[in-house]
C-alpha positions as CSV (number, residue, x, y, z in Angstrom):
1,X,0.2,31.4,99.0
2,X,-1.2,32.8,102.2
3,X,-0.4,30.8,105.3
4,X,-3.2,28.1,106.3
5,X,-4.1,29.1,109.9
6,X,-7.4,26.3,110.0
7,X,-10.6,27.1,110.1
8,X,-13.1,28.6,112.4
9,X,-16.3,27.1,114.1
10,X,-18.7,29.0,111.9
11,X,-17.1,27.2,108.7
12,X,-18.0,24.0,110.5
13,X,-21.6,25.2,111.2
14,X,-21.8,26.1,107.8
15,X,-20.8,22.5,106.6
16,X,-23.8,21.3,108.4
17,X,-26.4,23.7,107.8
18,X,-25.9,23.3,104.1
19,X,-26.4,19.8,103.5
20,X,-29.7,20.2,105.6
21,X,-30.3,22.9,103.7
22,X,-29.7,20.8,100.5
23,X,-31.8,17.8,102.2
24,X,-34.9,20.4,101.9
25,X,-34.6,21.0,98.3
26,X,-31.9,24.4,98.3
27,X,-29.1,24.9,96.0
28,X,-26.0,26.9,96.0
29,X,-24.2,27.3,93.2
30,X,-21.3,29.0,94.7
31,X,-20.8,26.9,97.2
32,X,-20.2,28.2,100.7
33,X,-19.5,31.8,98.9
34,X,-23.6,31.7,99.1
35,X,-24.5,29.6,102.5
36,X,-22.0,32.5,104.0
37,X,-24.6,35.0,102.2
38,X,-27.4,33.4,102.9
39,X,-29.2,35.7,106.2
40,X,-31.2,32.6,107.3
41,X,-27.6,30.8,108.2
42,X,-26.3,33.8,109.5
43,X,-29.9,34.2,111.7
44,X,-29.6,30.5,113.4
45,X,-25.6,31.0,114.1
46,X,-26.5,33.8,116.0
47,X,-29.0,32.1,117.9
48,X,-27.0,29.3,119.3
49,X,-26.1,28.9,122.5
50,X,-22.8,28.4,123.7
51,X,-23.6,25.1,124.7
52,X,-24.6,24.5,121.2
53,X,-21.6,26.2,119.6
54,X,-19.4,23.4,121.8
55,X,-18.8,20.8,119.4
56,X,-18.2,23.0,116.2
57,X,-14.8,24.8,118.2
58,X,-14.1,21.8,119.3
59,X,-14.3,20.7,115.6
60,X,-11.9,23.9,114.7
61,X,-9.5,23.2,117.2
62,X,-8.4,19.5,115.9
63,X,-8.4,21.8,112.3
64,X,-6.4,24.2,113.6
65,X,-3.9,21.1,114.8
66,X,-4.1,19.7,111.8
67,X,-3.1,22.4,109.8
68,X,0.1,23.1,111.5
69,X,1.2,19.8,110.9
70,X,0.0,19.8,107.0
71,X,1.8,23.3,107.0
72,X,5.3,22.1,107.0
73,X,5.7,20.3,104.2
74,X,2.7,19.4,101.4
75,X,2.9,15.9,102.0
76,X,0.5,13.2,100.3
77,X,-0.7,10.6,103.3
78,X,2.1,8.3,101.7
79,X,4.8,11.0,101.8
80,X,5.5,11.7,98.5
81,X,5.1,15.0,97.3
82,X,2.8,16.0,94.9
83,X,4.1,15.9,91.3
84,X,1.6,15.9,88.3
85,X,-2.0,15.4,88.2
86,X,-4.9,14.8,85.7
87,X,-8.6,14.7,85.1
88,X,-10.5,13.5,82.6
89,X,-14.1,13.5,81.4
90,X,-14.8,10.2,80.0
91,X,-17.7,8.4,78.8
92,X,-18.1,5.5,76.4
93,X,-19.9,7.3,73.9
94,X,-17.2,9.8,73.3
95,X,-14.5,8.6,75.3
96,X,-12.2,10.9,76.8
97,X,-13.7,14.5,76.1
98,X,-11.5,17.0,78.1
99,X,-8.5,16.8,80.2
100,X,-7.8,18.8,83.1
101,X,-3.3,18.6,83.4
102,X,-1.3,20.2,86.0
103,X,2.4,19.8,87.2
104,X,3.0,20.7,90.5
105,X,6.5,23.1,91.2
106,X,5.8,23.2,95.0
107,X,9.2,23.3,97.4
108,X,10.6,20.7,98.2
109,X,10.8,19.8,102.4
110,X,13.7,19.8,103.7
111,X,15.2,16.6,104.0
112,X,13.5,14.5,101.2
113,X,15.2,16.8,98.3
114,X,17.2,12.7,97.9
115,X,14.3,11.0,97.7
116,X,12.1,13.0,95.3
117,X,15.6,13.2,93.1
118,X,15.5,9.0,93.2
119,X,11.6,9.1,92.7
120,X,12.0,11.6,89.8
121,X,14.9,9.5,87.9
122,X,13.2,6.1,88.5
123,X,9.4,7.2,87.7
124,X,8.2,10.2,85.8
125,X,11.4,11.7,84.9
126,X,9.9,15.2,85.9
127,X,13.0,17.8,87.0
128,X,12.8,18.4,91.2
129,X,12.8,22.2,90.5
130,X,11.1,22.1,87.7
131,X,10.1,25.8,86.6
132,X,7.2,25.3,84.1
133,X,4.4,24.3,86.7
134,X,2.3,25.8,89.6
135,X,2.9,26.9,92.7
136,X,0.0,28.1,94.3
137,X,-2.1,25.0,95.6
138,X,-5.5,27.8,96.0
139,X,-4.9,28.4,92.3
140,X,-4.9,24.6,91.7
141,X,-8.2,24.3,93.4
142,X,-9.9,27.4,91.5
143,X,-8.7,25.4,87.9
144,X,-10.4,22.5,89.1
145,X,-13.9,24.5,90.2
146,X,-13.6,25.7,86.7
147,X,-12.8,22.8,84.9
148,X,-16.0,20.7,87.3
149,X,-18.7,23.1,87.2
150,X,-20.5,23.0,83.9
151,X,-20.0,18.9,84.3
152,X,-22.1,19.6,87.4
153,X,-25.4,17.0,88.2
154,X,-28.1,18.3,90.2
155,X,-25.7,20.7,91.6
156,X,-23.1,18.2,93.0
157,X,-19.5,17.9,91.3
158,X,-19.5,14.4,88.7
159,X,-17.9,11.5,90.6
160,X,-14.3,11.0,90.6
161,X,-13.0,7.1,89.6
162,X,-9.3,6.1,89.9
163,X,-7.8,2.9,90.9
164,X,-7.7,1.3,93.8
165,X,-4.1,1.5,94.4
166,X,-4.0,5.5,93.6
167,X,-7.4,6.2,95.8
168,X,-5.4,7.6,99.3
169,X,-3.4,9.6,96.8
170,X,-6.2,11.3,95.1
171,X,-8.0,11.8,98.5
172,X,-5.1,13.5,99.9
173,X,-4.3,15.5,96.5
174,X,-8.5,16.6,96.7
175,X,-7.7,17.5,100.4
176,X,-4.3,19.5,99.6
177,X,-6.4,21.7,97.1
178,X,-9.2,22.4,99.1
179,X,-7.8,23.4,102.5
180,X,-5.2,25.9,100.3
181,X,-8.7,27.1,99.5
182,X,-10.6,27.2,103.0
183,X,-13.0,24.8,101.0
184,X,-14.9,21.3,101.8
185,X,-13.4,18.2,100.0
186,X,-16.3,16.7,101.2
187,X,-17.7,18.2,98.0
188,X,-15.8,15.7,96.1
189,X,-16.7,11.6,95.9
190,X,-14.0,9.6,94.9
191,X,-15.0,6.2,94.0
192,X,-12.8,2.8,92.6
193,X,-12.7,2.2,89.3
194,X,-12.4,-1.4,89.8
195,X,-15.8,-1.0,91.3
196,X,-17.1,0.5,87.9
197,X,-15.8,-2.5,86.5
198,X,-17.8,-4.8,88.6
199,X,-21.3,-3.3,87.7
200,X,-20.4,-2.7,83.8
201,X,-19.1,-6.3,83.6
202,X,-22.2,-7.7,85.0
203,X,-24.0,-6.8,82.4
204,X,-21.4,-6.4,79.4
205,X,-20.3,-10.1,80.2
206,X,-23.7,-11.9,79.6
207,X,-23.3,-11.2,76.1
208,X,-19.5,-12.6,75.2
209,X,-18.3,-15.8,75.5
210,X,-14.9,-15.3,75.9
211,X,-15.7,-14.4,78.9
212,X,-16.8,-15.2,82.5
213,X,-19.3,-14.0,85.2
214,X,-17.4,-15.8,87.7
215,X,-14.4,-14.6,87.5
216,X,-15.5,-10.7,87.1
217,X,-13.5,-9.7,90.5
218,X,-10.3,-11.4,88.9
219,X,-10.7,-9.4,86.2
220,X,-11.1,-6.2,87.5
221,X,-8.4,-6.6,89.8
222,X,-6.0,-7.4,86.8
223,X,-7.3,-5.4,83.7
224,X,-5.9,-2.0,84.8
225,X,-2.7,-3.4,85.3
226,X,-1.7,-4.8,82.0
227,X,0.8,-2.5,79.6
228,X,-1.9,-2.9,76.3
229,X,-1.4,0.4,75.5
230,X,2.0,1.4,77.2
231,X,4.0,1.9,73.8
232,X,1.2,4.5,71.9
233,X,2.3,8.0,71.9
234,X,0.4,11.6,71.0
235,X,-1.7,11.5,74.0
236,X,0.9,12.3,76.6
237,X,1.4,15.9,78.1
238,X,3.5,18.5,76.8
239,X,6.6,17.3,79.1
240,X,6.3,13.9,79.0
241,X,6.0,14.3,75.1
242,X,10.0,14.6,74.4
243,X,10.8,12.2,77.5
244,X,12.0,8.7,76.9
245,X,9.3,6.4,78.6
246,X,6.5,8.7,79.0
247,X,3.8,7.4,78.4
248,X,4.7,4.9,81.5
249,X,4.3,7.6,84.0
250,X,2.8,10.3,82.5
251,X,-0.9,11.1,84.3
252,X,-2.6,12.3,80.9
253,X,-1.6,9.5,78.9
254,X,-2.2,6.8,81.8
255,X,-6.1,8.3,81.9
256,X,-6.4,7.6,78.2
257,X,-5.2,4.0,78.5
258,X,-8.1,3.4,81.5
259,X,-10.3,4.5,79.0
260,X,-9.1,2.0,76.0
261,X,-9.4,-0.5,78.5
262,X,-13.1,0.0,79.5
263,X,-14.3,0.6,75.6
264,X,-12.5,-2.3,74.8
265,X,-14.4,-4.8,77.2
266,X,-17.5,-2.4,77.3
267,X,-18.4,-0.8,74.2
268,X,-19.2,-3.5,71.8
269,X,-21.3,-6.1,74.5
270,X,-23.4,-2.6,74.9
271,X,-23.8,-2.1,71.4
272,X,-21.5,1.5,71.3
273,X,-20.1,2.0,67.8
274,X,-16.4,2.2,68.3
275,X,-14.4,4.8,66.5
276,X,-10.2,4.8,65.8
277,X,-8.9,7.4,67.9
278,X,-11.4,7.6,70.4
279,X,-12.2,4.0,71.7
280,X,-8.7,2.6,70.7
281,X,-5.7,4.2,69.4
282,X,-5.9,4.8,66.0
283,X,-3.2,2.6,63.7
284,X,-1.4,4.7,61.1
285,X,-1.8,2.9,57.5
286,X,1.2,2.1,56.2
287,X,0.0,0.6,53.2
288,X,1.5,3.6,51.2
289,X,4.7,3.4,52.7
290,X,4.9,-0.3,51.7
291,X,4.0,0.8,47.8
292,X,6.8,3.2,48.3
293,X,9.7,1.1,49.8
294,X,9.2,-1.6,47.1
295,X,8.7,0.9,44.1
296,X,12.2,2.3,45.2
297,X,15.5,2.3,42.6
298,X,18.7,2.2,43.6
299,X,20.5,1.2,41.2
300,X,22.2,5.0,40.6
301,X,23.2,5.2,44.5
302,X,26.3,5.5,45.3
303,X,28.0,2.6,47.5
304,X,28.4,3.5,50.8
305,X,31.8,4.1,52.8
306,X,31.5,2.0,55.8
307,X,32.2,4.3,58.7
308,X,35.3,2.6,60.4
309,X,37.2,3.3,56.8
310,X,37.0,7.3,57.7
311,X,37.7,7.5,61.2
312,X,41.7,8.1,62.5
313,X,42.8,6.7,65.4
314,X,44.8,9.0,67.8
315,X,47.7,8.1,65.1
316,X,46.3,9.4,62.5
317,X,45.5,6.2,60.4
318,X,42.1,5.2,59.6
319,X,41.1,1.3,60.9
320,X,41.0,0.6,56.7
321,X,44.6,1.7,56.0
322,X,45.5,-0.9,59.3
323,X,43.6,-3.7,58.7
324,X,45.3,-3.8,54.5
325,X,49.1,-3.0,55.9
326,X,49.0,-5.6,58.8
327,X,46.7,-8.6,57.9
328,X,48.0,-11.5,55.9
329,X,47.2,-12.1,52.7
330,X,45.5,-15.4,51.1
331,X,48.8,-16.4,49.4
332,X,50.6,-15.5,52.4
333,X,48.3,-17.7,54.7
334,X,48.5,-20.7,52.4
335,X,52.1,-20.7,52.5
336,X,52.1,-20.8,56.5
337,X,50.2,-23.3,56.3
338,X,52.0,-26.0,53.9
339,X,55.9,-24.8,55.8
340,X,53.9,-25.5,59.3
341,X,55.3,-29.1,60.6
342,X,52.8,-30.9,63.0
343,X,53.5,-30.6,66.4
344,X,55.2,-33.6,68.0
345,X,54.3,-34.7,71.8
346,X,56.9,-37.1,73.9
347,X,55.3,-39.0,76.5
348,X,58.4,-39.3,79.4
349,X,56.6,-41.9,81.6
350,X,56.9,-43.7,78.4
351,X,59.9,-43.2,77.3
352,X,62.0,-43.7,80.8
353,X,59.8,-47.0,80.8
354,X,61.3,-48.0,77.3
355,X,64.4,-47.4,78.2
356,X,64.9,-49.3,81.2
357,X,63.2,-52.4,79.5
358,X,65.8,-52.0,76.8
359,X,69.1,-51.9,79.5
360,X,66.8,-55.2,81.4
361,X,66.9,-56.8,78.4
362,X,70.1,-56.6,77.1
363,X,71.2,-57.6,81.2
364,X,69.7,-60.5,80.9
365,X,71.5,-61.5,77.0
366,X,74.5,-60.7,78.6
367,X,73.7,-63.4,82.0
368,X,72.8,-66.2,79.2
369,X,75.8,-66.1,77.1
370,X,79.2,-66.9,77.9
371,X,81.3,-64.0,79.3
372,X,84.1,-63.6,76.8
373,X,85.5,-59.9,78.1
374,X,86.9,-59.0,80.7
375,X,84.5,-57.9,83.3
376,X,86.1,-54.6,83.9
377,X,85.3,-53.3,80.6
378,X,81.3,-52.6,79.9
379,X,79.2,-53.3,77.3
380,X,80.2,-50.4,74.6
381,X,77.6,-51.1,72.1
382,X,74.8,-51.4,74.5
383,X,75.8,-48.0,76.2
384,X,76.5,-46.3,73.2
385,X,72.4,-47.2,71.2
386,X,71.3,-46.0,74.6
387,X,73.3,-42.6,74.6
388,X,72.5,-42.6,70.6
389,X,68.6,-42.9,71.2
390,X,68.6,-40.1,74.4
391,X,70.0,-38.0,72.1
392,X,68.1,-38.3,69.6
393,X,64.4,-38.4,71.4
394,X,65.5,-36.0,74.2
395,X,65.4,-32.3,73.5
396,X,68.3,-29.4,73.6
397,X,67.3,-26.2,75.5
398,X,68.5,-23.1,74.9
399,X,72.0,-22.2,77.3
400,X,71.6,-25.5,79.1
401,X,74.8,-26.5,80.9
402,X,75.8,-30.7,80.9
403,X,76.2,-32.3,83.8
404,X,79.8,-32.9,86.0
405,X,80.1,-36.9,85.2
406,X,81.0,-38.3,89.0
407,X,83.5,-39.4,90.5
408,X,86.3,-36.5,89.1
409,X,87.7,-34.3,91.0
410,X,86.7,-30.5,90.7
411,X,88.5,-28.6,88.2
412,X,89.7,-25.8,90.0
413,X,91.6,-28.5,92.0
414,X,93.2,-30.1,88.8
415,X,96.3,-28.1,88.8
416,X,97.6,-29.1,92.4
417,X,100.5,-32.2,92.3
418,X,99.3,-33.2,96.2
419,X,97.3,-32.6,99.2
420,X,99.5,-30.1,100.9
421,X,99.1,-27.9,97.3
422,X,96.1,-28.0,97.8
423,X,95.9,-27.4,101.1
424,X,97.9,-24.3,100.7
425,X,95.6,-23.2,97.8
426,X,93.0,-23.5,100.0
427,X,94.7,-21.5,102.6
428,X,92.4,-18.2,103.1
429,X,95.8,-16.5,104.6
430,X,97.5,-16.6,101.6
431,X,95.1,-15.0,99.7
432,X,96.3,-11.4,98.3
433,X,95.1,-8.3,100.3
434,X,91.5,-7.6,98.4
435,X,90.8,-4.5,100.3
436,X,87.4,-4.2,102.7
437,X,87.6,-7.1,105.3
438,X,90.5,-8.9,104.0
439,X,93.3,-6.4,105.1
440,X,92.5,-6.8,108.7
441,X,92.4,-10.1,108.7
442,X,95.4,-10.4,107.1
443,X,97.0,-8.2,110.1
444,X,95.5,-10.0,112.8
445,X,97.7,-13.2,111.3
446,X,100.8,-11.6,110.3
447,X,104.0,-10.8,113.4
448,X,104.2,-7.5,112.7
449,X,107.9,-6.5,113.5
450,X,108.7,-3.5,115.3
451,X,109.8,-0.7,113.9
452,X,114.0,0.7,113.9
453,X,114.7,3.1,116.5
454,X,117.0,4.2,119.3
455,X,117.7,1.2,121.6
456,X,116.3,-1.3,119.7
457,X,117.8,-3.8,117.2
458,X,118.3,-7.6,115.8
459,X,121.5,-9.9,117.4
């Protein structure tokens, strides 16, 4: 696409000359192709002064400006790029009559290649170099001419109605096309559809009673928000057809369901005949599937393998052949059950607290009677039903060691006759000679004697 250097002060002259040419009863069918042609607009250019001429280069220098900033990346006025559009020719007679569909391939700016990726995988699922669309943005505009101009009233292009929310978007997408094309978007009204809504329900509303005149604002502002018609498919474009949630984002399909929504509130108060497929999605009949699901036999098929019996694990053996080698059987699980024994819990606050009463009590029979032993001697029978019933309530671990009763000596001291045995036993010097740090210590306490020589002796 050639580069967009703005545009001149005769194209602004122009602009004005034709809609006072138009005011007077003119027409161009061609647009500015004929005011250009035209010698009468030609004649009064020539004629102005340069006073006059002031104010239309003044108006083609802020152009000019303008179009080096659009030029370095195509930009909406909310900075997203432009993706996919579509316009439709709708009326509630016949609905939606023609669609005009394009998906935009433009470059990417640098620096928002992130962004449109996130945009792209969160919202219409369409690729970020997606090779299928167009390019050129003077091409877009020349599709859109063509697809406008036998709709044409009174030589002026039909209005265009979107919702509120997508209005700055369409303005700017209008805007893109026609400065790729040196063009007025002037050319082009864009109204709100909620506005539509407004003066249809006015009317529409007087004659149903499920609704109110009131609240026709509320209404308007809500309708084209709900997701009535989110889930029906065939009307989306040739993309979005095989995408999963496209008739969510898709352009095409999201015109059709403004449309439902207006027949549906409009068409019956006005007295339209309504037809499936064209004033609400047509429903499929599925009265003949229903005959044929309950007419069908199957007694002759074959029982089905369930899948988990085929499939091998990284062993080779299939979850069937594991589940019948290692799970119990019923006769096995019965048999656990009648050999399990009921699990037994000891309380030990209680049981230290029944033992001491039973050693007070039997302290206290032994104050009250007569004492006929010998002190010296203890009460075997009372110590041996309390050593009787700690064995038998308190429990054996596994390599548990008993306890060294007091007051005996250690064993490794049994085998010395007196102290100064076991002093000596004790003695660290008369240890044998282990090797490491035990030699030298060993020489540090030990005379050594010197050695036999010359000159030296013993008396």
């Amino acid at each position: 696409m050639p580069k967009n250097k703005g545009r001149n002060a005769f194209f602004f002259f122009m602009v004005d000359w034709k809609k006072r040419a138009e005011a007077q009863g003119c027409a161009f069918p061609n647009g500015f192709k004929d005011v250009q042609a035209d010698p009468e607009c030609n004649e009064e250019w020539q004629s102005l002064t340069k006073q006059e001429k002031g104010p239309y280069e003044a108006m083609a220098k802020q152009d000019k400006v303008a179009a080096q900033i659009k030029s370095k990346d195509k930009k909406t006025s909310y900075g997203e790029s432009i993706t996919e559009y579509a316009l439709g020719i709708f009326s509630l007679e016949n609905g939606i009559e023609d669609v005009h569909h394009i998906i935009v391939s433009a470059n990417i700016p640098l620096g928002y290649k992130r962004e449109a990726l996130e945009t792209s995988q969160t919202s219409h699922n369409i690729p970020i170099e997606y090779q299928g669309g167009e390019t050129d943005f003077a091409i877009m505009y020349m599709k859109l001419i063509n697809f406008l101009e036998p709709r044409k009233i009174v030589n002026k292009y039909p209005p265009i109605y979107t919702t509120k929310d997508c209005k700055r978007i369409v303005q700017s997408v209008i805007a893109k096309l026609s400065d790729a094309a040196q063009q007025d978007k002037d050319q082009f009204q864009i109204y709100e559809l909620e506005t539509l809504f407004i003066y249809l329900a006015n009317e529409a509303y007087k004659k149903r009673e499920d609704r109110e005149i009131e609240f026709i604002n509320a209404y308007a502002g809500h309708i084209f928000t709900r997701y009535t018609y989110i889930f029906e498919k065939g009307f989306e474009c040739s993309f979005h057809k095989f995408v999963d949630g496209g008739c969510e984002w898709c352009s095409k399909a999201r015109l059709q369901h403004w449309a439902w929504t207006l027949c549906d509130e409009f068409c019956v108060p006005l007295g339209v005949n309504i037809r499936p497929g064209i004033h609400y999605p047509e429903k499929s009949d599925v009265s003949d599937l229903t005959h044929s699901v309950n007419n069908l036999i199957i007694s002759n098929a074959g029982q089905s393998v369930p899948e988990y019996n085929t499939v091998l694990s990284m062993t080779g053996v299939s979850e069937h052949h594991r589940l019948k080698v290692s799970s119990r059987t019923y006769q096995e699980e019965i048999r656990r059950r009648n050999e399990s024994k009921p699990v037994e819990v000891i309380d030990y606050s209680k049981l230290d607290k029944s033992i001491d009463e039973s050693i007070n009590e039997s302290i206290n029979e032994s104050v009250d009677k007569p004492i006929d032993k010998s002190i010296d001697k203890p009460d075997k029978s009372v110590d041996k039903s309390i050593n009787e019933w700690k064995k038998k309530h308190v429990p054996n671990y596994l390599g548990e060691k008993p306890l060294r009763p007091p007051n005996i000596e250690n064993s490794y001291v049994i085998g010395a006759s007196s102290l100064e045995d076991f002093i000596s036993m004790d003695d660290e010097r008369s240890f044998p000679p282990i090797g490491g740090r035990g030699v030298p210590c060993k020489s540090r306490t030990t005379i050594k004697k010197p050695p036999l020589g010359k000159g030296q002796g013993y008396a």
